[in-house]
Every structure is written in C-alpha cells, then in structure tokens.
C-alpha positions as CSV (number, residue, x, y, z in Angstrom):
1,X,19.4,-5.4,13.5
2,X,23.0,-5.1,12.0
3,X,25.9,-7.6,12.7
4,X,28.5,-6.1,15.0
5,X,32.0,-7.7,15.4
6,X,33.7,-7.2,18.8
7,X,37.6,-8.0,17.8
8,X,40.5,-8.8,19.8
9,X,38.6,-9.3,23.2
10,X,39.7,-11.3,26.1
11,X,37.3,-13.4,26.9
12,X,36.2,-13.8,30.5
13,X,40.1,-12.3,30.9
14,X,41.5,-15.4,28.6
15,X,43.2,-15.2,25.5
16,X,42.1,-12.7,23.1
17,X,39.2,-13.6,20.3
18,X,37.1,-12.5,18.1
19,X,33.2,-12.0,18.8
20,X,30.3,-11.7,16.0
21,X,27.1,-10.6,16.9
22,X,24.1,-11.4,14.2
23,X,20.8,-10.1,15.5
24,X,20.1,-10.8,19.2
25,X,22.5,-13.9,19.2
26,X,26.1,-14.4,18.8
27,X,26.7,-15.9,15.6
28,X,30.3,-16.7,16.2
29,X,33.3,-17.0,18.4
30,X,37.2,-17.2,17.3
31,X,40.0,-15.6,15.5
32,X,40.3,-13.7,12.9
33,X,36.9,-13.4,12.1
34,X,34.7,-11.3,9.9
35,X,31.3,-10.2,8.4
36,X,30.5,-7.7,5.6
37,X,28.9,-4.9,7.0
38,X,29.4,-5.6,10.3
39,X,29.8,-2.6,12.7
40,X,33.7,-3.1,14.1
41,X,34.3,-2.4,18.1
42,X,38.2,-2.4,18.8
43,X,38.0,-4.4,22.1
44,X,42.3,-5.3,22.3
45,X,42.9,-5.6,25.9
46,X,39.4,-4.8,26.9
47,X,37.8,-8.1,29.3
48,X,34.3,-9.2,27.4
49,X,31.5,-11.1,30.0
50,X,28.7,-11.9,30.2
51,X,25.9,-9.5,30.6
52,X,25.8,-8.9,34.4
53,X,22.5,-10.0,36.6
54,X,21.7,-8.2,40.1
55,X,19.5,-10.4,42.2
56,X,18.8,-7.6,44.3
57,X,17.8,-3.6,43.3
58,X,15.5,-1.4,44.2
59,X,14.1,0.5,41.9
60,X,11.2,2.2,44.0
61,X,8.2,2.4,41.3
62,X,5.6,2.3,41.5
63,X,5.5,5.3,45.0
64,X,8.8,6.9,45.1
65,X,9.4,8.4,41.7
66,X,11.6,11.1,43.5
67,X,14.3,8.4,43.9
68,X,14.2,5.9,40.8
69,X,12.1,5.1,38.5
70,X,12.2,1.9,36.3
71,X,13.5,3.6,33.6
72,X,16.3,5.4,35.4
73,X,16.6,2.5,37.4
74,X,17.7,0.4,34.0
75,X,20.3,3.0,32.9
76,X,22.3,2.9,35.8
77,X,21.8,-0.9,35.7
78,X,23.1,-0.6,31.9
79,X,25.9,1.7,32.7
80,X,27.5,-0.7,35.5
81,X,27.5,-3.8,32.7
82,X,24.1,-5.4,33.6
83,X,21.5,-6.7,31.2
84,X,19.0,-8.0,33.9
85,X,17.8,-6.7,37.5
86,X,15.7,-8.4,40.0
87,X,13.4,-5.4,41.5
88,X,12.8,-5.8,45.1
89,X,8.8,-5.7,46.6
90,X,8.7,-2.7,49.1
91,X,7.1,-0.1,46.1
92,X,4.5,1.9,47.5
93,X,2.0,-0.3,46.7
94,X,4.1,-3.0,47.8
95,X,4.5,-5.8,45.0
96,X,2.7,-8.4,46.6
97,X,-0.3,-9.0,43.9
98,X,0.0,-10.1,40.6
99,X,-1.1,-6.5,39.3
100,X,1.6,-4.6,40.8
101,X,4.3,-7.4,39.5
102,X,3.1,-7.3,36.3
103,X,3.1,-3.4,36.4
104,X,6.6,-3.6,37.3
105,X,7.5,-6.2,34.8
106,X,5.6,-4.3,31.7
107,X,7.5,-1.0,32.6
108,X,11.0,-2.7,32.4
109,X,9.7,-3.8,28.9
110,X,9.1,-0.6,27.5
111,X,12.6,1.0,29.1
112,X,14.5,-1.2,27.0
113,X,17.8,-1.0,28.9
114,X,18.0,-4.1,30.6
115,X,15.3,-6.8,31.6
116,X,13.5,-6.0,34.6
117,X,12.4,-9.1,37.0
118,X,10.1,-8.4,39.8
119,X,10.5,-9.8,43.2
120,X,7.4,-10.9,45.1
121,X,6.9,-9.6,48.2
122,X,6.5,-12.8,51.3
123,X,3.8,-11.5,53.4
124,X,0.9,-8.7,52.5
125,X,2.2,-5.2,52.8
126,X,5.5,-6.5,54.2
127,X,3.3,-6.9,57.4
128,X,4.8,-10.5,58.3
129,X,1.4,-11.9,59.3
130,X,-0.4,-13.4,56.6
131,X,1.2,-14.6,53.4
132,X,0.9,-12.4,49.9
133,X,-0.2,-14.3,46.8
134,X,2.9,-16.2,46.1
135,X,0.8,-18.4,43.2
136,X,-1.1,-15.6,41.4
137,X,2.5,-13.8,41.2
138,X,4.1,-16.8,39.6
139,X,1.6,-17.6,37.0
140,X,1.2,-13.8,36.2
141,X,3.2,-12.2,32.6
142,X,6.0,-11.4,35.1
143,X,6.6,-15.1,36.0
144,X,7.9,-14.7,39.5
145,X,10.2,-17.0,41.1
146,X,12.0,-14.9,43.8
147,X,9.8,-13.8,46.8
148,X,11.2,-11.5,49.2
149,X,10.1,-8.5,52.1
150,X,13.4,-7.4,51.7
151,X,13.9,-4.2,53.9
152,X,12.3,-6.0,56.4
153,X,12.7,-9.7,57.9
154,X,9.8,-12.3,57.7
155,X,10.6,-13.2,61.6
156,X,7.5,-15.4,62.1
157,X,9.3,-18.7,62.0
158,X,5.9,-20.4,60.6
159,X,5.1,-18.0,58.0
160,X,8.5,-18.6,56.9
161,X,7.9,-22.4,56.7
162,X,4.4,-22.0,55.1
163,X,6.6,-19.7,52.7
164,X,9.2,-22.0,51.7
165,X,6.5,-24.8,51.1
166,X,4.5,-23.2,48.7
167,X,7.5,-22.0,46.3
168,X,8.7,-25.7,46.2
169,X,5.5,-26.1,44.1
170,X,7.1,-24.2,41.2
171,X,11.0,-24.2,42.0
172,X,10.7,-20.7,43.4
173,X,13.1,-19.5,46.4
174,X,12.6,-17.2,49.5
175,X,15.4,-14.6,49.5
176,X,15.8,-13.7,53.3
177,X,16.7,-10.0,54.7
178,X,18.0,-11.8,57.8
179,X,17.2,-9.4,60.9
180,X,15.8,-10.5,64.3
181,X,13.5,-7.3,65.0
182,X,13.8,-7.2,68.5
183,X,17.5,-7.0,68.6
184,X,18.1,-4.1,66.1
185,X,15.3,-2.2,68.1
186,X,16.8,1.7,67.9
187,X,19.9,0.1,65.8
188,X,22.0,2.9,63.8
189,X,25.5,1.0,63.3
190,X,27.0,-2.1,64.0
191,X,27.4,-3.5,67.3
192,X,30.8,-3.1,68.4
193,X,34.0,-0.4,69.6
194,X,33.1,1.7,66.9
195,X,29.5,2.0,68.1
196,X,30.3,1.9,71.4
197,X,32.8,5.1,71.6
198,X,30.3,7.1,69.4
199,X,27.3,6.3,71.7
200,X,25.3,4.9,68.5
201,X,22.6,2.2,68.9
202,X,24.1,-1.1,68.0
203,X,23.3,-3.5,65.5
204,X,25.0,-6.9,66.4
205,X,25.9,-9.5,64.1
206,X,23.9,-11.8,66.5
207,X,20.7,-10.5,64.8
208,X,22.0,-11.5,61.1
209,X,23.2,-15.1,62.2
210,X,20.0,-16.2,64.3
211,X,17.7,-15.8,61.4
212,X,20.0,-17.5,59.1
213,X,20.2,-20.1,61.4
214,X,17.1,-20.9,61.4
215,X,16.3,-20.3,58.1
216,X,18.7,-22.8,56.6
217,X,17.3,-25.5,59.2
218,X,13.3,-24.5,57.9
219,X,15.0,-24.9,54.1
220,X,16.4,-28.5,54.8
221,X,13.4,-29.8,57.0
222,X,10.7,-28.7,54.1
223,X,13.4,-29.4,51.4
224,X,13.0,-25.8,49.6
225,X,15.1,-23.0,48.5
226,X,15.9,-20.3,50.5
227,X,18.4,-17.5,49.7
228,X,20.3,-15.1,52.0
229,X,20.6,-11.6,51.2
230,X,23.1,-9.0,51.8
231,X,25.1,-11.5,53.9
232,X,27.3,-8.9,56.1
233,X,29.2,-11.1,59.1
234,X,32.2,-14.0,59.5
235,X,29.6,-16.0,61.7
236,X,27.2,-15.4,58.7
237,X,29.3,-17.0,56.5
238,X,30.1,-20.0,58.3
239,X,26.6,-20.6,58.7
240,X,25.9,-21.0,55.1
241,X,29.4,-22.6,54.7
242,X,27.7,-25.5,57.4
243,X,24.6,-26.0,55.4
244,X,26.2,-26.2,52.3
245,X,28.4,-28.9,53.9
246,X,25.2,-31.2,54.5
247,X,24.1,-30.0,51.2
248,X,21.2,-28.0,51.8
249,X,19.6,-26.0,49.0
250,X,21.2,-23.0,50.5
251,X,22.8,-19.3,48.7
252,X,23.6,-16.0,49.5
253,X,24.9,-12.9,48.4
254,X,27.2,-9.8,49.4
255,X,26.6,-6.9,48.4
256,X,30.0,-4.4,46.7
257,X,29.9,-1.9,49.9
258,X,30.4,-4.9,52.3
259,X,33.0,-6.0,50.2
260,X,35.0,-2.8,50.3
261,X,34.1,-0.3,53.4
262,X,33.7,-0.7,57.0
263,X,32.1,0.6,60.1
264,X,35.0,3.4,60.5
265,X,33.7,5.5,58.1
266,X,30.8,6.2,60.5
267,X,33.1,8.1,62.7
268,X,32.3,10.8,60.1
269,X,28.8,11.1,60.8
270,X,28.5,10.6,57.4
271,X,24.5,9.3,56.6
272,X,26.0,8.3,53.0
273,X,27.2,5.7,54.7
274,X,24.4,4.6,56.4
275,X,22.7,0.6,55.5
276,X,21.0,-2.2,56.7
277,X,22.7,-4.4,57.5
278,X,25.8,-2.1,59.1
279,X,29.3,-1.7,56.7
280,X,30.9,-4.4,59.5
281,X,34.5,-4.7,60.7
282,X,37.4,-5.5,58.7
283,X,37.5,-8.8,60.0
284,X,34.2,-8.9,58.3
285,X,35.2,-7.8,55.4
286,X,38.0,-9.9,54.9
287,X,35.8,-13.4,55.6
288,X,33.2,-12.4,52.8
289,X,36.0,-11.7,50.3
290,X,37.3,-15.4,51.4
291,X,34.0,-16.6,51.2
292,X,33.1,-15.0,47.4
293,X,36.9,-16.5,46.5
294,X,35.7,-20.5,47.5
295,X,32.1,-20.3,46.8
296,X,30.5,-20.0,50.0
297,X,29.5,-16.7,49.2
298,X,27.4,-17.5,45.5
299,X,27.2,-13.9,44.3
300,X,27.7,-10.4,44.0
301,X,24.6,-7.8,44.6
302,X,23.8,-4.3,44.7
303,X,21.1,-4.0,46.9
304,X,21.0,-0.6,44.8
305,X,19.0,1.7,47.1
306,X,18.3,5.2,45.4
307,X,17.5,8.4,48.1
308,X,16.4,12.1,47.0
309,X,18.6,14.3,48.6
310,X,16.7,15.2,51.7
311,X,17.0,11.6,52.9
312,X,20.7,11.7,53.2
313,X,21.4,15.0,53.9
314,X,20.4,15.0,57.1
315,X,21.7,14.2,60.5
316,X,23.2,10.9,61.0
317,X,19.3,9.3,63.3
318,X,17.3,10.8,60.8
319,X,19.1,9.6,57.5
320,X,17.3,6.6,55.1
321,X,19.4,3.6,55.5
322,X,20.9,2.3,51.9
323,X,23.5,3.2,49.1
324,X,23.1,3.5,45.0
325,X,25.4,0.9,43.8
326,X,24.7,-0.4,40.4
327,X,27.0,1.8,38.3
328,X,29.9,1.2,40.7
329,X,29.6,-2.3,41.1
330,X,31.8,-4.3,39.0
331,X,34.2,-1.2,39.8
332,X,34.3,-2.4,43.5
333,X,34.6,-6.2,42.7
334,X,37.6,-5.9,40.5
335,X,39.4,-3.4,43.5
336,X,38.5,-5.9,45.9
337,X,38.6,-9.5,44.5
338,X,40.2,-9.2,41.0
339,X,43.2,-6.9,41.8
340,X,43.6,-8.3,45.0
341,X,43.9,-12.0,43.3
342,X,41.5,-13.4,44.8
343,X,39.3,-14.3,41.8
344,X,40.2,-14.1,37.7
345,X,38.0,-12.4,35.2
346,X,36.1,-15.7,34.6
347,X,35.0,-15.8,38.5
348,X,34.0,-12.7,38.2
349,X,31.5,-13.5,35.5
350,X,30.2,-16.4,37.8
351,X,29.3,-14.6,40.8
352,X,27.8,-11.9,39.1
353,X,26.1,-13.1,35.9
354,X,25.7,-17.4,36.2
355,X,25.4,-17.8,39.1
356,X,22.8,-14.9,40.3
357,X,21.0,-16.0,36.7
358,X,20.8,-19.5,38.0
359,X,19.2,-18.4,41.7
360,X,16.7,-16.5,40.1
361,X,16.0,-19.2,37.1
362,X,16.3,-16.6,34.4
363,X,16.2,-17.7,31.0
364,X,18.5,-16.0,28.3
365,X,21.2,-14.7,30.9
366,X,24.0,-15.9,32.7
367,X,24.9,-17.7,29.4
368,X,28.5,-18.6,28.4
369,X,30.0,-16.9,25.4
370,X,29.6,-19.2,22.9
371,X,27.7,-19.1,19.6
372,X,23.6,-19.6,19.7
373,X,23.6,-17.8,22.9
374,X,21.8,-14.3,23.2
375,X,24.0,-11.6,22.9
376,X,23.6,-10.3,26.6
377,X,27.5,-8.8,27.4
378,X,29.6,-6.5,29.1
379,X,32.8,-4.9,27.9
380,X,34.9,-3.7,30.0
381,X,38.2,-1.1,30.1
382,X,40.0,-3.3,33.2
383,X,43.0,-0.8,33.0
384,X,40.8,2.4,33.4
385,X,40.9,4.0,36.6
386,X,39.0,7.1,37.6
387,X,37.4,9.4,40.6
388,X,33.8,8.2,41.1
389,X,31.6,11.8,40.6
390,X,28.1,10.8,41.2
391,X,26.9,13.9,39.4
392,X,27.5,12.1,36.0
393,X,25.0,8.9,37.1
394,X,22.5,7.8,35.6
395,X,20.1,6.8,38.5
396,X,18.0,9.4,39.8
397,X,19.4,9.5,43.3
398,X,23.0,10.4,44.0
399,X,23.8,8.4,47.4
400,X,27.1,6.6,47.2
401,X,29.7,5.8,49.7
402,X,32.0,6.3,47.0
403,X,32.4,9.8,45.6
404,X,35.7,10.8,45.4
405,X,37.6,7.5,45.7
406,X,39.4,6.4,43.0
407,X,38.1,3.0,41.4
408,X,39.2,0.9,38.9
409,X,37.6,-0.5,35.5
410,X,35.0,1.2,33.1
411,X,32.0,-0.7,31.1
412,X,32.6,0.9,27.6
413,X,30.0,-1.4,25.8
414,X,26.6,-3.3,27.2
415,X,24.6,-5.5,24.9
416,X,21.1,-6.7,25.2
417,X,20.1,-9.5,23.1
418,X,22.5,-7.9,20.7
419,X,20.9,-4.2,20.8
420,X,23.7,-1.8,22.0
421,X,22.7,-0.2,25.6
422,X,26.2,1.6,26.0
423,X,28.6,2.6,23.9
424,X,31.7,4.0,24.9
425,X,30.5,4.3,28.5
426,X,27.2,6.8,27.1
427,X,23.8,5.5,27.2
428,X,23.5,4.7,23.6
C-alpha cells in the first residue's frame, strides 16, 4: 500500500497540518512534512476527522435485497465519511443466532468499504418473549457487543432485566428502541396540533419517555449498560440528563432528521417523511440540539432505513416508516450544530466517531489523529454547499426527507485503515 500525504488540513477544524499516511497507519502528524513517493491530497481549508462510526444502520441483508444490501449499504456509509457501521437485527432471518451475525459480519468483510458490525437481536425473532442467544453471538467471528430489536421495543420489563444481566458478563450493552406498544397502537405522527388538525393517529411522546424511564432504573438496579436509541423528545432528554446525574451507565443517540425537520412537514402528506419515532415539534428539536451541545445527548446516528420505491410511494397509512440517511448525515450536523455554533469541528468528531466507537467498544475507530493510529478518516469540503439529488446515491433505496434542500459540506476523501474508499466525493 503506498504512502499518501494529506497537506494543509485542519485538523478536527484546528490549525492547519500536515498528515502522512504509511500503510494502514498514520505514520506522522505536523508541518511541513514529506515522503518520497507519496501520493499528495491538497486538503487547504478542507476539516480532516476521524473516520465516522454509525451505531445504528440498517442494512436489510440477509431478506430485503430490493432495499440494501451490505455492499450498497457500505458505499453510502463510505460516501457520508464513515469507516464503520453497526447493522441493526431485523434481517429477514432476523440476526439473532450466531450464524446469521456472522453472515452479516463476513459480507461486510468482503465489501471492503467500511467495517460492518452486527447488532444482536434481544429476543428470538424480535418476538419479545424469550431471549435470543446473546452468548453464542458474542463469542461468534462477529464479536457482538450491541444487542438490540430495534424497530420494535423489548416492552417485557423482565426480559429486559434478564437482558441487561447477561451482557454485563462481557461489557455488552442493550440499545433500546424505546416504545410502549399499547400507546402507539394505530400511531402515524406525533401526538399533538399537528396530528390533531389532520385527523392522524398520534404517537405521544409519553410512549418514548416511559420506557426510558424504566429502562434507566433496570440499568442502575442490575448495574449494566443500556443505550437509548433514536432519542426524539425534551422529556426524553431530561430523563437521560437525570440518570446521568446519579451516574448511571446510561447513552443515547439522535438521529440527523430529528435534528433538523419537524412534524410540519407531514401536513404534505408526504410518506418520505414518515419514521418511528415521529419528526417531533420544534421545541423538540431545539432540546436535542442543546442536549448534543452539553453531552446529554452522546452521539449522532443514522438509523439509515433504505425503502424500494413502492414502500414510499404510497399513500400516507400505507407508507414503510423510516428515511436513508448515511450519505446526508454529517451534511445535516454541520447545518444544524456546527453552523449554528453550537458545537466546533472537534465536537463533531466526538459525537459521531469517539464517542459512538466507545458505546459500541470497537477497536481501531474512534481514534484521535495522531501517529500509530489506523488510518480510519474523513475529509471534508466544509465550505461546499449543494441541492441534495438522491438519484446520485449510492444506497440502493432513494428515500430521503431531503431532496431538494440545500445542505452544506461535502466528504471529498474517506480512508480505511489507510486504503482510499472516496476520492473526490466518487467511490474510489
């Protein structure tokens, strides 16, 4: 593999260096650097960071081919900056044996775009009653430490505990899709005006904050780790804000699309804009960009969620619940929270590369920029701005809330373990 020199970069948005990449590991960080034979990148004014890490994507094989595969799946992730995705359970057959992890884990392998880490599903067939092999999954090739039925909500308060008992055995964690059944019966939208003057089944934030309620209470009696996923309400937050206060093993994540849009846009009968949980009200939004800003909030994910055609364009009751989101990502951060001023460069490279790396325990990402690390980084055009036009994406599905809004920042570069994913903004 041949050296590559990244000059004149700001690193993590500081003061411009030099970066020299030797094999899979960066050999060297300064000024005026060099290295015979090295392949140059021109990088002035361009914002080097760490190679980004999504806790949460779907990327639907093994079952639904027709909306991602793993290998489409890891381009997209590759084009938005990121060198390693967690891939949620519900696959058709659902990821809860060792066979189907390591299935998933082998065909993230041989893509070569980005490392692939499967998620473990909680329960058997996402069924809630009986717990899936949690151990087997761990001590498989894929090494699984995050256990999720994401897309649905393990609700059974004592499978939960039994859950979060057994993964203390290894240091694994229990990521939540926090959603009391029983109050989101017939839900389309979230509960409120909006839903209300449209007639739309409600989804109220009620049914987020009671599981995570309880959840964070089940974490501090059994003394495990339990995650929050696509964290969507002000209550919500201050929830996890009070466990961390009695310092409780407690995270959570928000996901871009909460970040940026809200439950207005489904006055246009739009399905695109359709998710679980709801795009909430802009007194939502507001608290989880606060809550990013301090901390509360640990991290930034896609929940990527890839739908053929036919699943979206539909009317609004029929329509698949769930947005593409890994090639706009870091896009919507910076709009939101770096232009805004609400966190630098090197926040940004926290909550969506440490700090998701540390959750997950993933060795060889979330690394700082320093020499001996791997080479796992994102380059990125912060000054760029452009009309999002899904028809250039990589992933397989074309669902986003955002074609035809103008966002800011382009990837040009991705690097995995010094091996050159994107170049220029192409799939190399």
């Amino acid at each position: 593999m041949s050296k590559i020199l990244i000059r004149g970069a700001n690193v993590l948005g500081g003061e411009p260096q030099d970066v020299l990449i030797d094999g899979e590991t960066i050999a060297a960080v300064g000024t005026g650097l060099s290295a015979d034979g090295a392949r140059v990148i021109e990088a002035a004014g361009q914002v080097l960071l760490p190679g980004l890490v999504d806790l949460h994507t779907h990327l639907r094989e093994p079952g639904r081919e027709d909306s991602e595969t793993v290998l489409t799946g890891t381009k997209a992730a590759a084009v938005g900056g990121y060198t390693a995705v967690h891939a949620m359970a519900n696959t058709f057959p659902v990821a809860d044996t060792a066979g189907v992890v390591e299935q998933v884990w082998r065909l993230g392998r041989e893509s070569g775009y980005c490392d692939v880490q499967p998620v473990g599903a909680v329960t058997v067939g996402l069924e809630g009653r009986q717990l899936a092999e949690l151990g087997a999954m761990h001590d498989s090739a894929a090494g699984v430490r995050v256990f999720s039925d994401d897309g649905k909500c393990v609700d059974d308060a004592v499978i939960m505990r039994r859950a979060l008992e057994y993964v203390k055995a290894f240091d694994g964690v229990v990521a939540q899709h926090a959603q009391e059944p029983r109050l989101t019966e017939g839900a389309q939208m979230n509960e409120g005006v909006v839903s209300a003057e449209l007639g739309l089944g409600g989804w109220p934030a009620v049914a987020e904050e009671s599981i995570i309620a309880r959840d964070v209470l089940l974490a501090a009696h059994v003394g495990s780790r339990v995650h929050i996923c696509h964290l969507s309400t002000a209550g919500s937050v201050e929830l996890v804000r009070w466990a961390k206060s009695k310092g409780w093993d407690v995270t959570a994540e928000v996901t871009p699309h909460h970040l940026l849009l809200t439950d207005e846009l489904v006055r246009s009968y739009n399905p695109v804009y359709k998710v679980n949980p709801p795009l909430r009200t802009e007194a939502d939004v507001l608290a989880l960009r606060e809550a990013l800003a301090d901390g509360t909030i640990d991290c930034v994910a896609t929940d990527h969620a890839p739908h053929p055609h036919e699943d979206k364009d539909c009317e609004w009751g029929a329509a698949a619940m769930g947005m593409v989101g890994l090639e706009t990502a870091l896009s919507v951060v910076q709009r939101t929270m770096v232009d805004s001023g609400l966190l630098d460069w090197a926040g940004v490279a926290d909550r969506m590369s440490f700090r998701p790396a540390h959750i997950g325990r993933l060795e060889g990402h979330g690394r700082p920029i320093a020499a001996g690390e791997p080479a796992n980084l994102t380059l990125v055009d912060s000054a760029y701005r452009g009309v999002v036009d899904p028809a250039g994406f990589a992933s397989r599905s074309r669902n986003t809330p955002y074609e035809g809004r103008e966002l800011p920042g382009r990837v040009t570069h991705t690097f995995l373990r010094g091996r050159t994913t994107v170049v220029d903004g192409i799939l190399a």
